[in-house]
C-alpha atoms as an extended CHARMM CRD file, in Angstrom:
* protein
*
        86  EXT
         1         1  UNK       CA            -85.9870000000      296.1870000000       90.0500000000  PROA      1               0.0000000000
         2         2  UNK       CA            -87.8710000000      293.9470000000       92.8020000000  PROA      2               0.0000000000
         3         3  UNK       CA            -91.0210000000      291.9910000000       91.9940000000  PROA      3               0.0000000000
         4         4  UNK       CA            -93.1290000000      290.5660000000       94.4420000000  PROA      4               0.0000000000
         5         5  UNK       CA            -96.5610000000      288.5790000000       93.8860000000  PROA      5               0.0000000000
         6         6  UNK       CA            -99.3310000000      291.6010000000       93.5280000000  PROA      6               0.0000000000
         7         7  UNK       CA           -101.3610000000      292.0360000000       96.6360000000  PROA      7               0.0000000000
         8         8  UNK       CA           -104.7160000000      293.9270000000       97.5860000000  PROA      8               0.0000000000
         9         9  UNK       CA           -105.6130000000      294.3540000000       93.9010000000  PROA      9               0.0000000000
        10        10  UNK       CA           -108.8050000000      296.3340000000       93.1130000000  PROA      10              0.0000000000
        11        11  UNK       CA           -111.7640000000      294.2390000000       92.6600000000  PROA      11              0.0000000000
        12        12  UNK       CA           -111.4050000000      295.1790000000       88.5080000000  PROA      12              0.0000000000
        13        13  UNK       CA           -108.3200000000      294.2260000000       88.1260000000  PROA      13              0.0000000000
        14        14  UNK       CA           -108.8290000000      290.5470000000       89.6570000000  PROA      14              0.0000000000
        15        15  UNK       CA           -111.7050000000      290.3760000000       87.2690000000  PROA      15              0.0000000000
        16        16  UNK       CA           -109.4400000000      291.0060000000       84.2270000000  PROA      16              0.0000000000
        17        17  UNK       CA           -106.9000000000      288.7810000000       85.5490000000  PROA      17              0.0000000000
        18        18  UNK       CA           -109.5310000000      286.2690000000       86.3330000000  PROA      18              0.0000000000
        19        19  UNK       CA           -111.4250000000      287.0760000000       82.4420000000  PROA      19              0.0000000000
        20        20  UNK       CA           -107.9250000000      286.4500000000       80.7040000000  PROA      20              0.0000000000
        21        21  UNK       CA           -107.1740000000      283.6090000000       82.6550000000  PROA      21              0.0000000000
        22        22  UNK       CA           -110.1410000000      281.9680000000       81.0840000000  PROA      22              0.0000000000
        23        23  UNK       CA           -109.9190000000      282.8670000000       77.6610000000  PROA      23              0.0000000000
        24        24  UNK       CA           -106.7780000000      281.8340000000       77.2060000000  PROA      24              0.0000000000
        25        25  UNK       CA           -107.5230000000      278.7130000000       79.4320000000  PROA      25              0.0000000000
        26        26  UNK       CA           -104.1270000000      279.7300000000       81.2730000000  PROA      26              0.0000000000
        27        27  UNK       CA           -102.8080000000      279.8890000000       85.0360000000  PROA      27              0.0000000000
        28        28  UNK       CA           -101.9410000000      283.9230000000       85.7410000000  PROA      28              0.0000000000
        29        29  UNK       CA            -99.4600000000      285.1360000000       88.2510000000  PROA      29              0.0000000000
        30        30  UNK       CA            -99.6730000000      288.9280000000       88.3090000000  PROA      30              0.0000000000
        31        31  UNK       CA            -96.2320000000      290.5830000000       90.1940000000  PROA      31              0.0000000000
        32        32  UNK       CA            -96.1100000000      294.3200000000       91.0240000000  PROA      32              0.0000000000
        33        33  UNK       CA            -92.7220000000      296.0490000000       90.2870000000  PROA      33              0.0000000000
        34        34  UNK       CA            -90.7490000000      299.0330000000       91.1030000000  PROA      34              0.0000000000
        35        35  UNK       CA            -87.4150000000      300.3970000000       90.6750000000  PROA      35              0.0000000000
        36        36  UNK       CA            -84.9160000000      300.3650000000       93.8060000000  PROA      36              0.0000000000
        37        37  UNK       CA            -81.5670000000      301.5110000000       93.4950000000  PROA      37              0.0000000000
        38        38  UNK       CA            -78.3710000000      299.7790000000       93.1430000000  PROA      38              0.0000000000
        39        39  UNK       CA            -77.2810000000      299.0530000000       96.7810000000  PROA      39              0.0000000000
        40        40  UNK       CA            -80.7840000000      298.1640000000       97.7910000000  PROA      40              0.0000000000
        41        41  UNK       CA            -81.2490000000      295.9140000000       94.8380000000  PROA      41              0.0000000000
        42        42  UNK       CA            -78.0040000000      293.8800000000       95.8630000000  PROA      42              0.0000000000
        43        43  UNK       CA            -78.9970000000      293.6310000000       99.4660000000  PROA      43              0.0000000000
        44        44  UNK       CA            -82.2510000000      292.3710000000       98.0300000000  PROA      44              0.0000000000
        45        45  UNK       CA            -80.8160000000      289.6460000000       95.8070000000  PROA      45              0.0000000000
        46        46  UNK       CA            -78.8150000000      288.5430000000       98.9210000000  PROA      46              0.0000000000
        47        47  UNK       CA            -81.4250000000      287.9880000000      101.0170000000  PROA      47              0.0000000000
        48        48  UNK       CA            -83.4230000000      286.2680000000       98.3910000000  PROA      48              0.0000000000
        49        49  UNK       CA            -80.8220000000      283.2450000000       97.6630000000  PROA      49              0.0000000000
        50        50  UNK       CA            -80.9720000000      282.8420000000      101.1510000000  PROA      50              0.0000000000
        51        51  UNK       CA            -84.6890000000      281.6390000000      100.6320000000  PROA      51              0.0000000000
        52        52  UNK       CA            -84.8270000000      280.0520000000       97.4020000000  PROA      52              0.0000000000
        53        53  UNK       CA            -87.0700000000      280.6890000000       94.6400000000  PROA      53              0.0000000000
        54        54  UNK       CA            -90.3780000000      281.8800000000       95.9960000000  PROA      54              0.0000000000
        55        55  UNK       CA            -92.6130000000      280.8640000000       92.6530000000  PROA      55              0.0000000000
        56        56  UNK       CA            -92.3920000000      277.3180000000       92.6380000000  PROA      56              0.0000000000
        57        57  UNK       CA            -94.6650000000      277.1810000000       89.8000000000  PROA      57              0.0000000000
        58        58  UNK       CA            -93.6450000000      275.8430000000       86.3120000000  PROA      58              0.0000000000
        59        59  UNK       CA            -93.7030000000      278.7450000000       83.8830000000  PROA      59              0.0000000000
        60        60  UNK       CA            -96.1420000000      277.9220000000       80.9450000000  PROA      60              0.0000000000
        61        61  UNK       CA            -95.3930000000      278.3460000000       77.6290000000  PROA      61              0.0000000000
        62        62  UNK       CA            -97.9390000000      280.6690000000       75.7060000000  PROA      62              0.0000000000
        63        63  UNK       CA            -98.2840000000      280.3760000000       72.3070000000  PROA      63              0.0000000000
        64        64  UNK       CA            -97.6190000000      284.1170000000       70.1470000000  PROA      64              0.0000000000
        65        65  UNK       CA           -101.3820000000      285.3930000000       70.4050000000  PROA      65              0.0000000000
        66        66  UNK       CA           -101.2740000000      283.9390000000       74.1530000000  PROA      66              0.0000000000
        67        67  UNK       CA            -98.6230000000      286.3490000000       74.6910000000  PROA      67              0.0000000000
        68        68  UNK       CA            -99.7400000000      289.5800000000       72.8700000000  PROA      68              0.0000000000
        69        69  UNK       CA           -103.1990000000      288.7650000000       74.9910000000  PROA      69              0.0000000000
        70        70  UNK       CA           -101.0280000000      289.1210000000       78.3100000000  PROA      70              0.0000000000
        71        71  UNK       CA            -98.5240000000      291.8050000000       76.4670000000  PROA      71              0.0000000000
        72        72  UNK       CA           -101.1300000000      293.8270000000       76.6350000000  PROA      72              0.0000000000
        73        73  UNK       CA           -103.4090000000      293.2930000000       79.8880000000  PROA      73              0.0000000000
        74        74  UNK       CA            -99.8070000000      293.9990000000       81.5930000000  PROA      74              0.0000000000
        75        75  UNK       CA            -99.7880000000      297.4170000000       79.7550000000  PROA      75              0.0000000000
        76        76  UNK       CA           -103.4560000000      298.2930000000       81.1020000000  PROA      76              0.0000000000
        77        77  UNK       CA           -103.2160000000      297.0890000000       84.4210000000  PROA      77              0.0000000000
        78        78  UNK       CA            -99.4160000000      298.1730000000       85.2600000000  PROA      78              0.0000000000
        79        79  UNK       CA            -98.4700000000      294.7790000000       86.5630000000  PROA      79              0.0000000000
        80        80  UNK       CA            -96.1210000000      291.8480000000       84.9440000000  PROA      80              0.0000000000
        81        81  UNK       CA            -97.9380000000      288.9040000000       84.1280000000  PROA      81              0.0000000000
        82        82  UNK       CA            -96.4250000000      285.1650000000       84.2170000000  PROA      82              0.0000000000
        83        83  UNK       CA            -98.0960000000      282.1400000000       82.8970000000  PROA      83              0.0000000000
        84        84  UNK       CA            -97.5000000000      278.9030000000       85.1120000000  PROA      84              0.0000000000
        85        85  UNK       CA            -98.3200000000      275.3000000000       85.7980000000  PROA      85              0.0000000000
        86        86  UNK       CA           -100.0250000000      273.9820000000       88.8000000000  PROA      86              0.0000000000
């Protein structure tokens, strides 16, 4: 699976990002994923240690209802959601 950090998101789902992000008085990092196969995914990976981590963010740590709250904004809007520190 590769994740990268969503780009060009629709104007409504930046203001559900942007809506959750202030409820729960968290940072949001929304990543769009997709399946690639095997060999790709390994070539991937490769290339990828050669640059390092590319979220240098702290991952926040939600509380339970936090995390339902994002659970299920990822199911509506098709994206992963992380939680960080800045």
């Amino acid at each position: 699976m590769l994740c990268e950090i969503a780009r060009n998101l629709a104007d409504d789902k930046m203001e559900q990002i942007t809506a959750l992000e202030s409820d729960l008085g968290l940072t949001i990092v929304a990543f769009s994923c997709r399946e690639v196969g095997p060999e790709r995914e390994e070539q991937l990976r490769q290339i990828m240690e050669q640059f390092g981590p590319q979220l240098q963010a702290e991952l926040d740590k939600p509380d339970e209802t936090q995390l339902e709250r994002i659970r299920t904004a990822e199911q509506a809007l098709g994206l992963s959601l992380v939680a960080v520190r800045l």
